[in-house]
FILO-226282 format. One record per residue (C-alpha): x, y, z; residue in three letters. Coordinates in steps of 0.25 Angstrom, whole numbers, plus 5000, padded with zeros to 4 digits. Layout:
BEGIN
XYZALA
...
END
This chain:
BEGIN
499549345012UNK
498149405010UNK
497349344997UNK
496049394990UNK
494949314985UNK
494049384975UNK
492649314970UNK
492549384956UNK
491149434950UNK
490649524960UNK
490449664954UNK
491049794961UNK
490049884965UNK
490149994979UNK
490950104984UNK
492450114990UNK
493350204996UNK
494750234989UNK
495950235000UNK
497150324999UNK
498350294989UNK
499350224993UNK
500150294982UNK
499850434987UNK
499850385003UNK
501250315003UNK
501950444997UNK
501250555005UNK
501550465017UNK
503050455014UNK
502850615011UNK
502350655027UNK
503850625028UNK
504250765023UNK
503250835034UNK
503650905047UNK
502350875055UNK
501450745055UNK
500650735042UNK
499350665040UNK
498850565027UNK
497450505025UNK
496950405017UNK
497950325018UNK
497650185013UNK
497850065022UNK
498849995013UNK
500049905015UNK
500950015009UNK
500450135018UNK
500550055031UNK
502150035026UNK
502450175025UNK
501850215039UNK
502650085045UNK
503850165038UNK
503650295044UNK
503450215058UNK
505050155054UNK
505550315052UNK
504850335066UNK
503550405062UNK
502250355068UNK
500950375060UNK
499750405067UNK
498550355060UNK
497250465063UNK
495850445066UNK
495550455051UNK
496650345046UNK
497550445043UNK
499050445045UNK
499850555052UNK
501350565049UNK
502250655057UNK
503750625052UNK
504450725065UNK
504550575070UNK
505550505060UNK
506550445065UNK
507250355054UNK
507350395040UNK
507450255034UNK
506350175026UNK
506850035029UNK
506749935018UNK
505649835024UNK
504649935026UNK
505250025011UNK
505149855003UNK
503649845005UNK
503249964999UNK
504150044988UNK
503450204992UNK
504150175003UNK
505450274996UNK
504250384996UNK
505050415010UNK
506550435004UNK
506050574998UNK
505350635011UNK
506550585019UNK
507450635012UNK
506650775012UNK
506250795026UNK
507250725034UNK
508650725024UNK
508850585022UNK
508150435020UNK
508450305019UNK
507350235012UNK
507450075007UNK
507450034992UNK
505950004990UNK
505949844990UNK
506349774977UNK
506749934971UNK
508149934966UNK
508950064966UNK
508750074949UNK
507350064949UNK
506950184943UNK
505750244954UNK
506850224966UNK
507850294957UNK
507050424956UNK
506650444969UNK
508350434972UNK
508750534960UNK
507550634962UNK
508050654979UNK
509450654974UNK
509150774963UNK
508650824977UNK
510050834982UNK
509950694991UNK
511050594993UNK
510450454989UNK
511150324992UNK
510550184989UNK
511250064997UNK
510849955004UNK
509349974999UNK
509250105005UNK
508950244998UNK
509850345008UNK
509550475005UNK
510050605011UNK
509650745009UNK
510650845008UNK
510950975016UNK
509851065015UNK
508950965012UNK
508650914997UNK
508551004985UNK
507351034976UNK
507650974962UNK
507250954949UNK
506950794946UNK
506450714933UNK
505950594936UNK
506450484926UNK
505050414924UNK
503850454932UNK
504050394948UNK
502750414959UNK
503550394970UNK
504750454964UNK
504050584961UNK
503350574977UNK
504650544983UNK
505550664975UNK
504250754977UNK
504150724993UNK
505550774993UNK
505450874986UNK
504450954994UNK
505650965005UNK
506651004995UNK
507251134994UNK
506951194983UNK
505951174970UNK
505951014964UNK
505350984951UNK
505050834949UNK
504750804933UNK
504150694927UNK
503350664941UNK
502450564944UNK
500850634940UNK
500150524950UNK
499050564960UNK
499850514971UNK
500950614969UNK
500150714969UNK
499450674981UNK
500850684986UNK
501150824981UNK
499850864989UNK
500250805002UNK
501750865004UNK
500950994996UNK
500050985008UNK
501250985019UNK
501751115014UNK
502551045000UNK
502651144989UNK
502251054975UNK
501951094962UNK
501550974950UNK
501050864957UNK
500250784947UNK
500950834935UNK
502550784930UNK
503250904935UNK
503250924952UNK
503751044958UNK
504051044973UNK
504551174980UNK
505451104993UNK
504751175004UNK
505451175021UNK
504451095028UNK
503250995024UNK
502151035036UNK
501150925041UNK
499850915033UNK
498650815032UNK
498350735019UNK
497550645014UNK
497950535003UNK
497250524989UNK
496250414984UNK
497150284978UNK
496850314963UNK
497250154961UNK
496250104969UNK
495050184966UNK
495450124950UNK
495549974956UNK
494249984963UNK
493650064949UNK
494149944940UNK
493549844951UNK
492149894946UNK
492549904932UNK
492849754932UNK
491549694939UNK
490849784930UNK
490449844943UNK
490349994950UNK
491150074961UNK
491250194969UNK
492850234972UNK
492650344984UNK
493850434988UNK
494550434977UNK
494850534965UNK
494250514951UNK
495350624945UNK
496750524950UNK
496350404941UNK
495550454928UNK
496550374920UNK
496050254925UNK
494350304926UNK
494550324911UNK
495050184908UNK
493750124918UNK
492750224909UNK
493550154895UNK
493250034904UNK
491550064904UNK
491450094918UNK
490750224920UNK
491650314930UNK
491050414939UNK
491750514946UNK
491650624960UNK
492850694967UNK
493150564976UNK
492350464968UNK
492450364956UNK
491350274953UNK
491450164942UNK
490250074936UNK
490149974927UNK
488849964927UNK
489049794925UNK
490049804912UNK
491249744910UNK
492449824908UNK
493049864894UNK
494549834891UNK
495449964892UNK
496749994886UNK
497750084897UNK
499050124899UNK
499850124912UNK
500550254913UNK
501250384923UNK
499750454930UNK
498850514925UNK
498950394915UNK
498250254919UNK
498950204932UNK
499750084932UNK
499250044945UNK
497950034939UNK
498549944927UNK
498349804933UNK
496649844938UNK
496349864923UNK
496949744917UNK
496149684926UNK
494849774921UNK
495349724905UNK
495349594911UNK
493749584911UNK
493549684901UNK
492949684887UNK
494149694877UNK
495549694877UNK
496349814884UNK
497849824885UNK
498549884898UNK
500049954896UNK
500849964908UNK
501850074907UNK
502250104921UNK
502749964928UNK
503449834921UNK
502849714925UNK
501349784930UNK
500649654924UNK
501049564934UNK
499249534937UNK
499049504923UNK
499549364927UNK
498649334938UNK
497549384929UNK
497749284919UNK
497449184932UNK
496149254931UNK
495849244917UNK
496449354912UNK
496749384898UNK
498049484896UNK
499249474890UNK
500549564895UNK
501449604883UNK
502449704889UNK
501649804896UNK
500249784890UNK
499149694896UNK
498149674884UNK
496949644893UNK
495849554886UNK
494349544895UNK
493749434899UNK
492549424904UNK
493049314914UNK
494149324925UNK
494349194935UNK
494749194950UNK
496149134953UNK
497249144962UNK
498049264959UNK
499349344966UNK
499349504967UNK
500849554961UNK
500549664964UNK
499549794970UNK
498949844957UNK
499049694951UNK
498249644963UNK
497249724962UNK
497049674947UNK
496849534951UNK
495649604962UNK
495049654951UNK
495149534944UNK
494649444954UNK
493349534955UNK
492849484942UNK
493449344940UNK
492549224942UNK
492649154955UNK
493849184966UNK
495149244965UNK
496249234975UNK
497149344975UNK
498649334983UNK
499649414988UNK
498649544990UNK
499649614996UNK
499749684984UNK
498549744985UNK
498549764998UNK
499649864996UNK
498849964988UNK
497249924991UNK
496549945003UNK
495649855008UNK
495549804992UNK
494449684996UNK
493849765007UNK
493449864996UNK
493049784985UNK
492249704995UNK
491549844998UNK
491349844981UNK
490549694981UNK
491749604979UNK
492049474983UNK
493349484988UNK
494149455002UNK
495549425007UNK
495949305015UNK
497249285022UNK
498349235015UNK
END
């Protein structure tokens, strides 16, 4: 396996480019499913996970076919098979993104538990209950979610979601657009990416009402026509690279990005001391050589402070002048990099779910082991102020949701390169 070695101390200071969101790319991919004619996406990040879902598509007997400009056409005419098999469906849970377009345009789906997922978690659970409000006929066995449509095509419904799902609310939203009827989804997920979402099947002829707020309203319409799109900016990496600068006391330029998907996580920068500026595609950050202050936040549903932003500013309290204390709410067991930060130096204690963070002024390199994507990407920004080297393993974590993370922040000034495992 591929490992990073970091030399700490050097300060951030450039411009970047932000790539596409996995998060909005994986579900408008599965979503070119529903069309009648070849679809088009751009800005499609080169990452683990997307490479998946188009090796998935090649299983079903579609064959993508990459552009001059890097973008990916989709003509779903050519599907042969309707299953997602389990080896492809284990390595990446958006994989079930599929079930609900499936079961849309072609009337049934077979689709693989996503791996290590059993059949009571709660997310799994509401994307099953929300197309069976819709009339389908679900059966789990033998790992596999069979669903079948039926006669006439599935129904437009009425569906609460129990507690706020992304991909529930993408998958039940996909189907709906080919429902007959009107669907009204409640207690919707309110993130960009869905809304991303609403705009790509709006842009092949969907009719959808309510993205971004808690209440969708999808009008079934005959036919989804063939349309060009291109995916928005990944809100998560433009933060990590921001708080990369915070923590060297440093300055950066995010291009290609949008200031108006993350201001829960620019206000917490400005609490911070970094100064923040902002144009239409653009967000710079300087420290202007100051350390970063401590910061209380919360995890919570958008447009509160993201989850997947938790782990980066634990690692900014880390260094930080004073005490701040971070409240997970949305996952159990998301402080799973505090423990490889207290190899570094770190000073936090985990009650429950609260980190109380106490800076100091001093991190050390070590050996350390990514647990996951967003924790990984704390250790990296770690490893960018400790002293001396630090060797981070198993960074196909971050590999999932990064692109070219060290090629990047080479571009920024720091010391940083991977070496075969």
């Amino acid at each position: 396996m591929d490992k990073l070695i970091i030399t700490g101390g050097a300060r951030i200071d450039g411009e970047i480019r932000i790539s596409g969101a996995k998060n909005a790319a994986l579900p408008i991919l599965a979503a070119t499913l529903l069309a009648d004619g070849p679809v088009t996406v751009g800005n499609l990040p080169h990452l683990h996970d997307i490479t998946t879902m188009i090796e998935l598509f090649g299983r079903m007997g579609i064959e993508p076919v990459i552009d001059e400009k890097l973008a990916v056409e989709i003509d779903p005419r050519t599907i042969k098979t309707l299953v997602a098999p389990y080896e492809l469906v284990k390595t990446m849970r958006a994989s079930i993104l599929v079930l609900g377009p499936m079961v849309a345009r072609f009337g049934k789906a077979e689709v693989a538990l996503p791996g290590g997922c059993a059949i009571g978690s709660r997310p799994v659970d509401l994307h099953i209950r929300g197309l069976e409000a819709m009339g389908a006929k679900i059966e789990v066995e033998g790992g596999y979610i069979k669903a079948e449509a039926p006669e006439g095509g599935l129904r437009g419904a009425h569906f609460f979601f129990d507690t706020v799902s992304v991909t529930g609310t993408e998958n039940i939203m996909m189907a709906a657009a080919l429902a007959r009827g009107r669907s009204v989804l409640q207690n919707s997920a309110r993130e960009p990416e869905v809304v991303d979402l609403a705009n790509f099947l709006i842009a092949m002829g969907a009719k959808i009402q309510g993205a971004g707020t808690d209440t969708i309203t999808i009008d079934g319409v005959e036919r989804l026509h063939s349309a060009r799109y291109r995916v928005m900016p990944d809100r998560i990496e433009t933060g990590t690279y921001l708080v990369a600068a915070a923590v060297t006391g440093g300055r950066v330029k995010v291009k290609d990005t949008d200031p108006t998907i993350l201001e829960a996580v620019l206000e917490k920068l400005k609490e911070a001391g970094a100064e923040i500026t902002t144009g239409e595609d653009w967000i710079a950050l300087d420290m202007h050589g100051k350390r970063p202050k401590a910061v209380n936040l919360r995890t919570a549903p958008y447009p509160a402070f993201p989850t997947d932003m938790q782990a980066q500013f634990v690692s900014l309290n880390a260094i930080a002048e004073g005490t701040g204390a971070v409240i997970e709410t949305i996952f159990e067991n998301r402080f799973m990099h505090v423990y490889e930060m207290h190899r570094m130096g770190a000073q936090i204690q985990v009650e429950g779910n609260t980190a109380i963070v106490t800076g100091t002024t001093t991190l050390k390199g070590a050996p350390v082991m990514a647990t996951d994507l967003r924790a990984s990407a704390s250790l990296v920004l770690s490893a960018l102020v400790a002293e001396g080297d630090t060797l981070i393993d198993r960074i196909y974590h971050i590999d999932r949701g990064y692109e070219c993370i060290e090629e990047k922040l080479q571009m920024l000034g720091a010391k940083i390169r991977r070496v075969p495992g």
